[in-house]
N, C-alpha and C positions, 0 to 999 in steps of 0.2 A: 613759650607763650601758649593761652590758652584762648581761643575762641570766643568762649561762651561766655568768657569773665569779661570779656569786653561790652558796651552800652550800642547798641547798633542804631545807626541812622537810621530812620525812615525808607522804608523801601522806595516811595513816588523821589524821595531826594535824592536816589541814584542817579536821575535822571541825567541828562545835560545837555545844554544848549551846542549851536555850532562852533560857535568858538573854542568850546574846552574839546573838541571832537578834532580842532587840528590842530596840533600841538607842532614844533619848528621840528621836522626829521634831522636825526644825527648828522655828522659830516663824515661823510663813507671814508675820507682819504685819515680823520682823525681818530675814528671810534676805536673803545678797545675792541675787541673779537667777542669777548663773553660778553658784552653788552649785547651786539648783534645777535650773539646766538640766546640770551634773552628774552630779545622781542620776538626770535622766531618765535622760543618755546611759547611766549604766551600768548600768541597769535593762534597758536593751533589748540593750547589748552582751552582759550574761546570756542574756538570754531566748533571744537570738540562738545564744549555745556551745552551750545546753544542748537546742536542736531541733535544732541541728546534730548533737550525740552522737546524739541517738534517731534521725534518719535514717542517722550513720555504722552504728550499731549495727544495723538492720530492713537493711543491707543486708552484715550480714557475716556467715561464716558462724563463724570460728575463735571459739569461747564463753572462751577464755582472755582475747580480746580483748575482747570482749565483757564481760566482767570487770571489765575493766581502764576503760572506758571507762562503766561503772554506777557504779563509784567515781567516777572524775573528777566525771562527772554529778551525783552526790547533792551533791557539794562545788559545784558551780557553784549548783547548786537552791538552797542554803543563804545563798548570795551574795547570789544575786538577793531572797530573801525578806529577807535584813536590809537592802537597797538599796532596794526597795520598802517598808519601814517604816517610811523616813526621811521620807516623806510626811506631813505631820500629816492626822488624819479629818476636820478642820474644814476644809481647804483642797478649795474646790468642783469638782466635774469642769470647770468652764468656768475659773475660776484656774489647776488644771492644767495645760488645755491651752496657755493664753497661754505658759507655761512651755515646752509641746510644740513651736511653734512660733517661739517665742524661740530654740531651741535649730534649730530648724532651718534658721530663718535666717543664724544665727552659725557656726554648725557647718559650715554646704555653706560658707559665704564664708572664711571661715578655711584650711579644705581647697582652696579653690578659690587662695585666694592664693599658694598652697607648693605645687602640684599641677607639676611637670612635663612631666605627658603634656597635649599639648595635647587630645585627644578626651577626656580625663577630665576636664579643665577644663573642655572646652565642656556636658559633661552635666551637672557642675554647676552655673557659671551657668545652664544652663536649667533646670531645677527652683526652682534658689535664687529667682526671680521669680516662681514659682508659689505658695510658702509663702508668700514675704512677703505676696502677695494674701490667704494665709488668715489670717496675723493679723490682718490689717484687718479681715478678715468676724465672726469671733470674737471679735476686741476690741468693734465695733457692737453682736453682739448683749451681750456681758455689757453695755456701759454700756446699753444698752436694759430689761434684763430686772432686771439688779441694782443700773443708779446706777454701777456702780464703773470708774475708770478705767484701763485694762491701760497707759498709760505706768509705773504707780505698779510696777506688776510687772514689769516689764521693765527700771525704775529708768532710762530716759530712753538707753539705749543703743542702743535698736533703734525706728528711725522706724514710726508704727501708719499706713498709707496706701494705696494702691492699686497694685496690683503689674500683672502679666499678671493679666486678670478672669480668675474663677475659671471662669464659663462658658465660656470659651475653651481651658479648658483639655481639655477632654475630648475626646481624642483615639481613635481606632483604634486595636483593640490590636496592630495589625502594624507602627504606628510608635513602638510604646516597646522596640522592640529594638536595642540600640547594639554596636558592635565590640567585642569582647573582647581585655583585655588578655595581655600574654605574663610569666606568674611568671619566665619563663628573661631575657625583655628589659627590663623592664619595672623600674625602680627600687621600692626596697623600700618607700620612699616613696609611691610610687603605689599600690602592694600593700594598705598600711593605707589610705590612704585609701578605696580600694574595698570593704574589709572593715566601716568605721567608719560609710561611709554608706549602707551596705545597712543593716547593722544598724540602726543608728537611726529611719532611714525604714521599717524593716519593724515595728520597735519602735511609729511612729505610728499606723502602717497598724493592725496589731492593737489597739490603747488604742478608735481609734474604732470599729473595727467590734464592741469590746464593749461600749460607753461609749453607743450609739446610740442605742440602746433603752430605755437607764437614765435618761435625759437627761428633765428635768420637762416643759417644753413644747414641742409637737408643732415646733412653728418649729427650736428647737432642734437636736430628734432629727432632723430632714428636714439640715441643714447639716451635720451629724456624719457623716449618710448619704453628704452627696454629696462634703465633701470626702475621708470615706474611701476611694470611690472612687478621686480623684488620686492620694491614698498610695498604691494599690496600682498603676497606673503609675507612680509613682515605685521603686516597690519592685521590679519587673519593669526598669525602665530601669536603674537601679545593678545588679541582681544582672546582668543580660545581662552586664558590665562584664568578671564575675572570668572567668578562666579556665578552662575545664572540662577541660582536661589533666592539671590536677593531681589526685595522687593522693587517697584519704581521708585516709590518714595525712601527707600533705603538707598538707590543709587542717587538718587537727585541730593540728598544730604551727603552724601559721598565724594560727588561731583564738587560742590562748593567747600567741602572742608580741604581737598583738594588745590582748588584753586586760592584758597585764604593760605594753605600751607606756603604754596607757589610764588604768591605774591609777597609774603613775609623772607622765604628765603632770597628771591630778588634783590628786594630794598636792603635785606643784609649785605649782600655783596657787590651790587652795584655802585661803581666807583664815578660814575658821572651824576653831580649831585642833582639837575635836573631831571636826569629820567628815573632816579633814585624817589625824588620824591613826587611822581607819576605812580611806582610803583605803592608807595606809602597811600596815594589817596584813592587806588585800584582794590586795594586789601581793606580800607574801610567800607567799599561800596559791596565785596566779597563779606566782610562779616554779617551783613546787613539778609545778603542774600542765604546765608549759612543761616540763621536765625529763624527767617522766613520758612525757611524749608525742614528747619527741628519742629517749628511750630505745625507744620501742615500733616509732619510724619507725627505729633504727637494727638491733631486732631481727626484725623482721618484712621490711623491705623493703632491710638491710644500706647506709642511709643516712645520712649523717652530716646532722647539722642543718645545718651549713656549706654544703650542697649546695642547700638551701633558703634560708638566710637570709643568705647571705653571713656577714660578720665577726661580726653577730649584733647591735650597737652600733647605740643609738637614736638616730632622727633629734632634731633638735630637738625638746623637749614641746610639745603641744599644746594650745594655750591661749585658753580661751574670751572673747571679747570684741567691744565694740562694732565695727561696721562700716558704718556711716553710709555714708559714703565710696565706698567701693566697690560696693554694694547698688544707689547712686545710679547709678553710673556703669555699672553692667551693665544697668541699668531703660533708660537711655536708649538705648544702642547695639543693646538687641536686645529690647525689647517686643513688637515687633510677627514675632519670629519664632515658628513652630508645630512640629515634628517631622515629617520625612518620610522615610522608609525609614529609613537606618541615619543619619543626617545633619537638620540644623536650616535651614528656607530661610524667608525673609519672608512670611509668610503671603500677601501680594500677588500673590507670583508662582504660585500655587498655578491651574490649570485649574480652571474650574467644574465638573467632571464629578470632581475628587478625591474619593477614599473622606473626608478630613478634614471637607468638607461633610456627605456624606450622613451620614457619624456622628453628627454635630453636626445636624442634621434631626430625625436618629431620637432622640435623647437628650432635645435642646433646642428642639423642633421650636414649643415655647410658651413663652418666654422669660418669662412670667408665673408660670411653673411651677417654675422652677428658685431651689434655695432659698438661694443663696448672692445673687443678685439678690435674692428677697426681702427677704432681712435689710437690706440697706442701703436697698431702698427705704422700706420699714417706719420704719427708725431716722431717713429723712427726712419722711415723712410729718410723723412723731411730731415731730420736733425743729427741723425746719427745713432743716438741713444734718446730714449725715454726721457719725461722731465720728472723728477723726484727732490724732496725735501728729504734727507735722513740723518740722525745724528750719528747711527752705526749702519754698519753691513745688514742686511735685511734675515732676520733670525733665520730662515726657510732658507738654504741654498739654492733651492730650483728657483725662489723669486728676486734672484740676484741679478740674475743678465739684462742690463738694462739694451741691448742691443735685439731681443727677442721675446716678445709676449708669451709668457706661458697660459697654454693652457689645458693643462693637464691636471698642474695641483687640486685638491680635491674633487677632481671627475673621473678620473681614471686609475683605474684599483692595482698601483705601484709606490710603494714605499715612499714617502720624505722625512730627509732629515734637517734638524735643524741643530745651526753650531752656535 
């Protein structure tokens, strides 16, 4: 499909009344799992347009454009509120997040598998074994706290197990800065991928650091704490990715071809015909706004969209699903790596005098204290063994002992193998 070839509505007819703003929320006990992690995605791909306009806008001066860009905005805002609705009130901030994290797992391996660039590949594999870690942590604590198992949420697609430990993850913020891609070199491909997984992971990063506080017991709130943290390394690691040559008006058309791609692959695979054709009338009010914004970049900066987006024609849709498979096979070849400078090396090879120690000191310096370690010891105490989804033995043999939290794998500079 192509964008441009489509007749776009009227921008003021984006608008919509209350009633189209609250649509009936799924049935948490029925939905598939990639519907769920749908809504997250485009809940944050909102969230994400519509900070993006307030920063284009705080930094322009022309107020025509400006104008222009408060309209878009109110219509994005409007998006995101009926995308955010779709959530039922009875679905728990901890069932949520299984959903947050489902999606994150899926979403980086999906993108990782179609990626191109190899240094954008590489950044995703290395995050994608960080989340996975935190569904496991989050899955432990709800079955600890509530009884209920996150395979059932996740519908048996996405393994609940041990990834890169989470304690390990906590890294210097001078090594979550990665190479930046080239919009002029760089496939259009690669382009949204780098747009889709900022968003998303910035999307998480925000959920938990509101959600923190809100969270009923202290165990909880402390895990919400600390993996928010990671997210905002991870959110700092993707965004370093885009470009900063491009212009605003080159991002802001970027942003909505984006979100039209987004909305198109959706409606492709969405299998509840209701929020299927949500997605369908979300993508007309996107082409409308992609249109508005060729037009602004061609009267303001005398550029044609073609100069930004090539032919304009979208890659294959993107489409959410299991990745067993692959998840496994990136856990085993590189668990044991950490981030250094612009580049990922085996944590082994690392000098003892590294800032990735002292961090890890100053943060971790009492591994009794850190609360993603809690949770699982806890849920061993209580239970005996860990709680886990797996369809095999866990590739890593140190992340095998379901009777003992490790946490060594990639923090400390001693061999792993995997069988």
């Amino acid at each position: 499909m192509n964008p441009f070839n489509e007749k776009p509505m009227k921008l003021e007819d984006t608008l919509m009344d209350w009633r189209a703003l609250c649509p009936a929320p799924y049935d948490k006990h029925a939905v598939d799992p990639y519907t769920r992690t749908r809504v997250i995605l485009m809940n944050g791909t909102e969230f994400e347009s519509v900070w993006f306009g307030h920063q284009f806008s705080r930094h322009e001066m022309n107020n025509d454009l400006r104008r222009s860009l408060a309209l878009m905005r109110r219509s994005e805002q409007q998006q995101q509120k009926l995308i955010s609705a779709l959530k039922p009130p009875e679905e728990t901030l901890l069932e949520h997040t299984i959903g947050y994290e489902q999606l994150a797992v899926d979403l980086t391996a999906g993108l990782a598998k179609r990626e191109p660039n190899r240094f954008v590949k590489d950044a995703l594999d290395f995050a994608l074994l960080e989340d996975f870690d935190h569904l496991y942590r989050y899955a432990d604590l709800m079955e600890m706290e509530n009884g209920e198992y996150a395979e059932n949420l996740v519908g048996r697609y996405t393994e609940i197990m041990p990834g890169r430990p989470t304690i390990a993850e906590h890294r210097h913020p001078f090594d979550s800065i990665r190479p930046h891609i080239s919009a002029k070199k760089d496939a259009l491909e690669t382009r949204l991928c780098v747009g889709i997984i900022t968003a998303a992971e910035q999307q998480t990063m925000n959920y938990y650091m509101n959600v923190s506080a809100a969270y009923a017991t202290d165990l909880g709130r402390r895990l919400y704490q600390e993996i928010g943290m990671i997210e905002e390394q991870h959110v700092t690691h993707y965004g370093s990715l885009m470009d900063p040559a491009e212009t605003w008006l080159e991002c802001l058309l970027m942003h909505q071809y984006t979100e039209c791609f987004l909305y198109w692959s959706c409606a492709a695979s969405e299998t509840d015909p209701r929020i299927r054709g949500i997605w369908q009338r979300l993508l007309e009010q996107e082409i409308a706004h992609l249109h508005e914004a060729a037009g602004l970049l061609r009267r303001i900066e005398g550029k044609d969209w073609r100069q930004v987006l090539g032919d304009g024609e979208f890659p294959a849709p993107l489409k959410l699903t299991g990745n067993i498979d692959y998840v496994r096979g990136v856990l085993a070849s590189s668990v044991q790596n950490t981030a250094q400078g612009e580049g990922y090396v085996d944590v082994s090879s690392l000098r003892k005098d590294n800032r990735y120690f002292d961090y890890q000191d100053r943060v971790n310096g009492r591994e009794k204290d850190v609360p993603s370690h809690v949770v699982i010891g806890q849920c061993i105490a209580r239970d005996g063994e860990d709680y886990r989804f797996e369809t095999a033995p866990n590739p890593i043999e140190a992340l095998r002992d379901r009777h003992a939290d490790n946490t060594s794998v990639g923090r400390v500079p001693v061999p792993v193998l995997a069988r």
